[in-house]
C-alpha positions in Angstrom: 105.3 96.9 114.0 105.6 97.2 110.3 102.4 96.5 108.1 103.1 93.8 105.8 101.2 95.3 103.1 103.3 98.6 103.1 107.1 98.8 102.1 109.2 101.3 100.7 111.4 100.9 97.5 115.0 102.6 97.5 115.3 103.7 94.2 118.4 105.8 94.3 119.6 107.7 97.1 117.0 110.4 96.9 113.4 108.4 94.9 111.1 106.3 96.6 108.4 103.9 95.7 105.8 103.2 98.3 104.3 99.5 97.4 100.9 98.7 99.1 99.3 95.7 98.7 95.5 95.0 99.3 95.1 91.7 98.8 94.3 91.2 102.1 91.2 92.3 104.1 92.6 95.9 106.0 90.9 98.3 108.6 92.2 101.0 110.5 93.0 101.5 113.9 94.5 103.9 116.2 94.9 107.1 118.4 97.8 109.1 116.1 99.2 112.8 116.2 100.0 115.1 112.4 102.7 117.2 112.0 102.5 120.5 113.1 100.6 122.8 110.7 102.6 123.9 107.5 101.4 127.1 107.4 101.7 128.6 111.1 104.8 127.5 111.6 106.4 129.0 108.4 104.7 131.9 109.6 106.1 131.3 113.2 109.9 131.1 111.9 109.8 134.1 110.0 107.9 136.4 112.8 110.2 135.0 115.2 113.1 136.0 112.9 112.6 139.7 112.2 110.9 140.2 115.9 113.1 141.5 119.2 113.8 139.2 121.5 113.1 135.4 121.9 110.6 133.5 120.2 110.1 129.5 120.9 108.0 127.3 119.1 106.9 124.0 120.5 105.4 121.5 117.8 106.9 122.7 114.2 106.4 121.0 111.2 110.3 119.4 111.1 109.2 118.9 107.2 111.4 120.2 104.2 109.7 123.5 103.4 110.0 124.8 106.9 113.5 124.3 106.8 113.9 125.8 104.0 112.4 129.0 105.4 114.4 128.6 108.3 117.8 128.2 106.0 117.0 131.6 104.2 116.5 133.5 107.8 119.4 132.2 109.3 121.2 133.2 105.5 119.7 136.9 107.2 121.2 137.1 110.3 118.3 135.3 112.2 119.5 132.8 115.1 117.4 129.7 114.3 118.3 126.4 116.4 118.3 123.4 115.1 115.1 122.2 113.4 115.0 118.7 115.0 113.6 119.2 118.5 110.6 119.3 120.2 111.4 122.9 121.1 113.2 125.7 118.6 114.3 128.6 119.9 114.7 131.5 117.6 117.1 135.2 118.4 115.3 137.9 116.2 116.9 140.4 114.3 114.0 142.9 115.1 112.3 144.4 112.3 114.1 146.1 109.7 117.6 144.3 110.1 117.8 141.2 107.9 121.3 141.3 106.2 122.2 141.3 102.6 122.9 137.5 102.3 126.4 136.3 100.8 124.4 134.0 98.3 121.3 133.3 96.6 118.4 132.5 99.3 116.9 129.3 97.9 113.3 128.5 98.6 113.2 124.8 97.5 109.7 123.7 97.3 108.1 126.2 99.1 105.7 128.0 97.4 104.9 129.7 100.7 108.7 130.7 101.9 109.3 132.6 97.8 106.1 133.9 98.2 105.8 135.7 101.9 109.6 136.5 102.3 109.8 138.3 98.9 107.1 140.7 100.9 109.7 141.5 103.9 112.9 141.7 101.7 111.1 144.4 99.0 111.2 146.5 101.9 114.5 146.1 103.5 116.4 149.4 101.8 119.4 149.7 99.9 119.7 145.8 100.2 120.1 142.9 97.4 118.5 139.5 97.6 118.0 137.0 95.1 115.6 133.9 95.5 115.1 130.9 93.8 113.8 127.3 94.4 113.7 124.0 93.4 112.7 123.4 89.7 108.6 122.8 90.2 108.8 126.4 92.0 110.5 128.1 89.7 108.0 126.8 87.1 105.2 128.6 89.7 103.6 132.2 89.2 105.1 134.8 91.2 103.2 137.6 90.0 99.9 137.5 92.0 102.6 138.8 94.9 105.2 140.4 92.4 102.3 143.2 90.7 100.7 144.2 94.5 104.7 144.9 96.1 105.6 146.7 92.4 102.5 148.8 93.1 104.2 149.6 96.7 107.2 150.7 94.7 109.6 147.5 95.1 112.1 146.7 92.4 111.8 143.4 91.9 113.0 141.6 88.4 112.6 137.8 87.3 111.8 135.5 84.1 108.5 135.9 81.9 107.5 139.5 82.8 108.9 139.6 86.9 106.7 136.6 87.4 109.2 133.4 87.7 112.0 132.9 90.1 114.8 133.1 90.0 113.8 137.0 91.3 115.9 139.6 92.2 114.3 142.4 94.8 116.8 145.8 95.3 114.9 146.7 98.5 113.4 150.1 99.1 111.2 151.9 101.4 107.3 150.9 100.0 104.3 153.2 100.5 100.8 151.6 101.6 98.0 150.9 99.3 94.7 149.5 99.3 94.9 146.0 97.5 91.9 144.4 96.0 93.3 141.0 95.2 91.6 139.1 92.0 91.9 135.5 94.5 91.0 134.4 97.8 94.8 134.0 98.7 96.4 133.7 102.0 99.8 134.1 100.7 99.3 137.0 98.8 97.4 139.0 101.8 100.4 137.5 103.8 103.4 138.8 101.5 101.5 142.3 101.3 101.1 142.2 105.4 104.6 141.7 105.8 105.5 144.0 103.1 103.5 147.0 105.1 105.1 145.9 108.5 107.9 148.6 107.8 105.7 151.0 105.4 104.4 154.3 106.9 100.6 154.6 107.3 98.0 152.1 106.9 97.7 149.1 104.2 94.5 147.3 103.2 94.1 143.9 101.3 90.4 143.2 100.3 90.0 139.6 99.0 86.6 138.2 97.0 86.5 135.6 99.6 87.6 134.7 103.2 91.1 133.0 103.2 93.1 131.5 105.8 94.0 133.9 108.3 96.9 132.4 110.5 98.8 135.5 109.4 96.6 138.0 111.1 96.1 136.1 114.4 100.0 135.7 114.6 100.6 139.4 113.9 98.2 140.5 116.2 99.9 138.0 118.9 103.5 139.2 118.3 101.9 143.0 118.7 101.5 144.6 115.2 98.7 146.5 114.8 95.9 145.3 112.5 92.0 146.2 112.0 90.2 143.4 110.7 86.7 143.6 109.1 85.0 140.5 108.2 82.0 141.8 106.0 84.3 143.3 103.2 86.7 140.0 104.0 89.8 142.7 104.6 92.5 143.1 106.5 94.5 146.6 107.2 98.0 146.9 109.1 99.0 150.4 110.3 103.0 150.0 109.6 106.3 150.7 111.3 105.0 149.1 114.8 107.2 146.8 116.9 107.1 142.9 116.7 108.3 141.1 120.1 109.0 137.3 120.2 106.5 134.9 121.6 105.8 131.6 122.6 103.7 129.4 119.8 102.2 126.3 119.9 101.7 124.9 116.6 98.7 122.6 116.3 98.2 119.7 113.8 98.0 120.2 110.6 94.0 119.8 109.3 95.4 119.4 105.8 97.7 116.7 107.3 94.6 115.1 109.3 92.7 115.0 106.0 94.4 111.8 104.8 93.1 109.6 108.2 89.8 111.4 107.8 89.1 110.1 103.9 91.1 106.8 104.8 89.4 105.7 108.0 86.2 106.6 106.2 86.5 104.3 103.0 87.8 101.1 104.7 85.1 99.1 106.7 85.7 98.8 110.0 87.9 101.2 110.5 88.1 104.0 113.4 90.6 106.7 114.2 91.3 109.4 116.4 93.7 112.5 115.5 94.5 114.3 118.4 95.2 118.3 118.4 94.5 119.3 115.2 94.0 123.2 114.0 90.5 123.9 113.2 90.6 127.2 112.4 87.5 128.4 110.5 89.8 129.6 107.5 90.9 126.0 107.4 87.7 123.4 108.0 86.6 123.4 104.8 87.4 119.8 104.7 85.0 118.7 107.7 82.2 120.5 105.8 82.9 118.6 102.9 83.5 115.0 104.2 79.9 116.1 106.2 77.8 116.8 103.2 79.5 113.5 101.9 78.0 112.2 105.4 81.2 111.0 106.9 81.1 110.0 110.4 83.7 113.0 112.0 82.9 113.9 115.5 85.3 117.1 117.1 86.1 116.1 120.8 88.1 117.9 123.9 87.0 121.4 121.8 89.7 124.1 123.2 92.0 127.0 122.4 95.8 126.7 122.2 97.9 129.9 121.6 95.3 131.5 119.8 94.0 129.1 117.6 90.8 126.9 118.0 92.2 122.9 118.2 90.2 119.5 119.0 90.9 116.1 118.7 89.0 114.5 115.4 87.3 111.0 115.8 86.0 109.3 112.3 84.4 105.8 111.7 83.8 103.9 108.7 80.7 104.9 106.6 79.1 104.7 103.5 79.9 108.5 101.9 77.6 110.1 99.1 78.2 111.6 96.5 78.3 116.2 96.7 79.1 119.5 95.0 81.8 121.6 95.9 82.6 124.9 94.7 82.6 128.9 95.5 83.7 130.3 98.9 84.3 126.7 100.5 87.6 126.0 97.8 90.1 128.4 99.2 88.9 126.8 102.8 90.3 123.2 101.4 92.7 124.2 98.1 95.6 121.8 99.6 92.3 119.2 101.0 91.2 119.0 97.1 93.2 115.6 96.0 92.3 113.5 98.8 88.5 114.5 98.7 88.7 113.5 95.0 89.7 110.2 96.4 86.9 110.2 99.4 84.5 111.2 95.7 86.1 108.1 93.7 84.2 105.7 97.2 81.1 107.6 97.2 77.9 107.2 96.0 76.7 109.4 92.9 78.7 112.0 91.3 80.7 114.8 93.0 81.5 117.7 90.8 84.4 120.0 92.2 84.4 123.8 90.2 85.9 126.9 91.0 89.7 125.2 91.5 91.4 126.1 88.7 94.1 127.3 91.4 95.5 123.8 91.9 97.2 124.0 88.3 99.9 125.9 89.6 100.4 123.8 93.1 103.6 122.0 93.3 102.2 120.0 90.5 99.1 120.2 88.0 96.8 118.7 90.9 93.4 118.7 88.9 95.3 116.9 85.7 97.6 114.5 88.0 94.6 113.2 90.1 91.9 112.5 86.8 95.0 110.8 85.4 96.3 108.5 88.1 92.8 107.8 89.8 91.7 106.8 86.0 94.8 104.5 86.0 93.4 102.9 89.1 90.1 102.0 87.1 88.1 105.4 88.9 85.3 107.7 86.5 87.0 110.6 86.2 86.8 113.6 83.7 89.1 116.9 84.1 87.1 120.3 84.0 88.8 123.1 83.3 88.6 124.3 86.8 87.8 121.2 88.6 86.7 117.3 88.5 83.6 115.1 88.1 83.9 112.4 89.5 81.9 109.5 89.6 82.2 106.7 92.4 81.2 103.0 92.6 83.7 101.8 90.6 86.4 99.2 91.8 90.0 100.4 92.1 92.7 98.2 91.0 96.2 98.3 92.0 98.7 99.4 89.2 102.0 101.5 88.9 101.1 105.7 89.5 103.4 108.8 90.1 103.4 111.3 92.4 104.8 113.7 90.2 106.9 114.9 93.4 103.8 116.7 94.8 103.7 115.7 98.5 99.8 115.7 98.9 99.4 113.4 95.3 101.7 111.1 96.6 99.3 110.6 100.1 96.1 110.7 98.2 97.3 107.8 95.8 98.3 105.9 99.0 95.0 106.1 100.7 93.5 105.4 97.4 95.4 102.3 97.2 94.1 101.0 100.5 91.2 100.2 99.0 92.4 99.1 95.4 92.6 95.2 94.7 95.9 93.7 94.1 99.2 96.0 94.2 99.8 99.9 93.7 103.0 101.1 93.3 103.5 104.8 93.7 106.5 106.3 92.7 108.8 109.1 93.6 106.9 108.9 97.3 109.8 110.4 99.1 107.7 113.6 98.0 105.2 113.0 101.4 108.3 114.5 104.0 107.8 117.9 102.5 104.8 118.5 105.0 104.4 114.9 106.4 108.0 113.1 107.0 106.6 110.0 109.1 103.3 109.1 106.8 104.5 106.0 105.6 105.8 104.8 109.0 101.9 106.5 110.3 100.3 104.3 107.5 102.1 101.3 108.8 101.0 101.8 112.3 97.3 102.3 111.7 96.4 99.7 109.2 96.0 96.4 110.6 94.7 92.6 108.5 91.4 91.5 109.4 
């Protein structure tokens, strides 16, 4: 049943406002399930696509930037059922054979489809693609991937230098290189990874931190050939191998999870349980935040599913304190970042976020669009040049904020309002179903009046 305090405007046929109004005492309550995690199954739909043979995946994100990878492989020749099942079921091409598309491949809002598939289509010869995306990604930097593949020998031209889409790649047979990348990015080991799948020899990517490594466990499961070596924090790939479908199980998306986590966790009385979520090392930097900020989180039914370590996630109510974050633990929550600035604006003290200058270039300006809409709200925030301070204690009232069309701004704001007094209206909302298509209907669920 529908939460009287939480209602959806219809602006037009696309915009949405999400209204929430605290007037009321709230608490949440509940056993839920998140979507499937973003980034394995983009990574599932595209190994499935240039492997032999049949790959299934049970438990995909059916959000808008998996289907707009799945749109540009079926553009490729890929069979790719339907993505609104509990089951898809994916024909590969085998590696080597995507086709020339007839048209444009368009990314939309997917930051991680542009990025990783520009990788395998640099190094499809004698073929011509062109991708482009929605208008926040073409306004995103393409060059942290574009100057590593150029350095493998792909053509590849866009705006501004090669680094805005719309790009065009002329693919071409690549030669391996060690890359030392500048960031702690899993999307540009990824796109160099995939890039080297059909380059002779062996490719290296070194990175000055540990990032996410859902690309390496699913290459290793569909049968490429990869050496691993966690004191240098790189990765090498001996190339021209054979990729053969599997069966994956996508678990629940931690960064999804992250929003019950920080809600349940502000609101008195509250208690939730997320069941199967990914805790992948690479990923938990969240839980090690939200524990020095001594939330109440406890993992339960601790196991392994396709390769990659799940457990259900309990949290209670408590009072959270106040903690600094920064160094090797940001590229382990880079998408976590707005919500714990929400957890920060509840706790006690002053938490100082540093070394996250890479949330400038998300979907929106993430570091500029939190300090500006949590300041609305009547929080102590000031903007660092790579990060926030931000100090808690303050009351939150209700008032009109934006989104800016960034999916995870558009959930913090909403959690934030949970505890705001009076009436927060948050607009262009519709922005959640990128990675999380039933959170308003989740939010509804959970929340219950004292």
């Amino acid at each position: 049943m529908s939460s009287p305090n939480i209602t959806i405007q219809n602006n037009s046929e696309q915009a949405q406002n999400l209204v929430l109004d605290s007037s009321s005492e709230i608490t949440l309550q509940g056993k839920i399930t998140v979507p499937g995690d973003k980034s394995i199954s983009h990574r599932a739909l595209m190994l499935g696509a240039i492997a032999t043979g049949t790959t299934t995946i049970e438990g995909l994100l059916l959000g808008e930037d998996p289907r707009s990878t799945a749109s540009c492989f079926r553009a490729m020749g890929a069979t790719i059922s339907e993505l609104n099942t509990d089951k898809i079921i994916i024909q590969g091409i085998g590696l080597g054979n995507l086709q020339e598309p007839e048209d444009v491949l368009n990314a939309g809002n997917s930051g991680t489809t542009m990025r990783l598939m520009l990788g395998l289509l640099a190094s499809h010869s004698d073929r011509l693609f062109v991708v482009t995306g929605d208008h926040s990604l073409r306004s995103r930097p393409m060059s942290r991937v574009v100057n590593p593949l150029q350095q493998m020998g792909a053509t590849i031209w866009g705006r501004k230098g090669d680094s805005l889409a719309p790009l065009a790649v002329r693919g071409q047979q690549l030669k391996p290189i060690h890359y030392h990348s500048p960031i702690a990015s899993a999307q540009v080991k990824s796109c160099i990874l995939l890039a080297a799948l059909m380059t002779e020899g062996r490719t290296t990517v070194t990175e000055p931190a540990l990032s996410r490594d859902h690309s390496e466990r699913m290459l290793k499961a569909f049968g490429a050939e990869l050496d691993i070596d966690p004191e240098t924090n790189s990765v090498t790939i001996t190339g021209q191998g054979q990729l053969q479908g599997q069966a994956v199980i996508v678990p629940g998306d931690i960064s999804s999870a992250a929003f019950w986590l920080v809600a349940a966790a502000i609101v008195p009385g509250s208690e939730l349980v997320i069941a199967n979520v990914g805790i992948n090392p690479t990923r938990t930097g969240i839980l090690e935040a939200l524990e020095m900020m001594e939330a109440d989180i406890t993992k339960e039914n601790e196991r392994v599913v396709a390769g990659e370590p799940v457990a259900d996630l309990r949290v209670r109510h408590s009072k959270l304190k106040a903690c600094t974050i920064g160094g090797s633990l940001i590229p382990r929550l880079i998408d976590e970042i707005p919500i714990l600035a929400v957890a920060a604006a509840f706790a006690e003290g002053t938490t100082i976020i540093r070394d996250a200058a890479e949330l400038r270039v998300k979907e929106s300006d993430r570091l500029a669009v939190m300090a500006s809409q949590l300041t609305k709200m009547g929080a102590k925030v000031t903007e660092l040049p790579d990060g926030l301070e931000i100090t808690g204690g303050n009351v939150l009232t209700g008032t009109d904020v934006d989104s800016y069309s960034d999916h995870r701004i558009a959930m913090s704001l909403a959690i934030a309002a949970l505890k705001a007094t009076g009436k927060t209206t948050i607009y262009r909302a519709e922005a959640a179903s990128i990675s999380y298509p039933d959170f308003v209907t989740t939010l509804q669920k959970v929340v219950h009046e004292q």
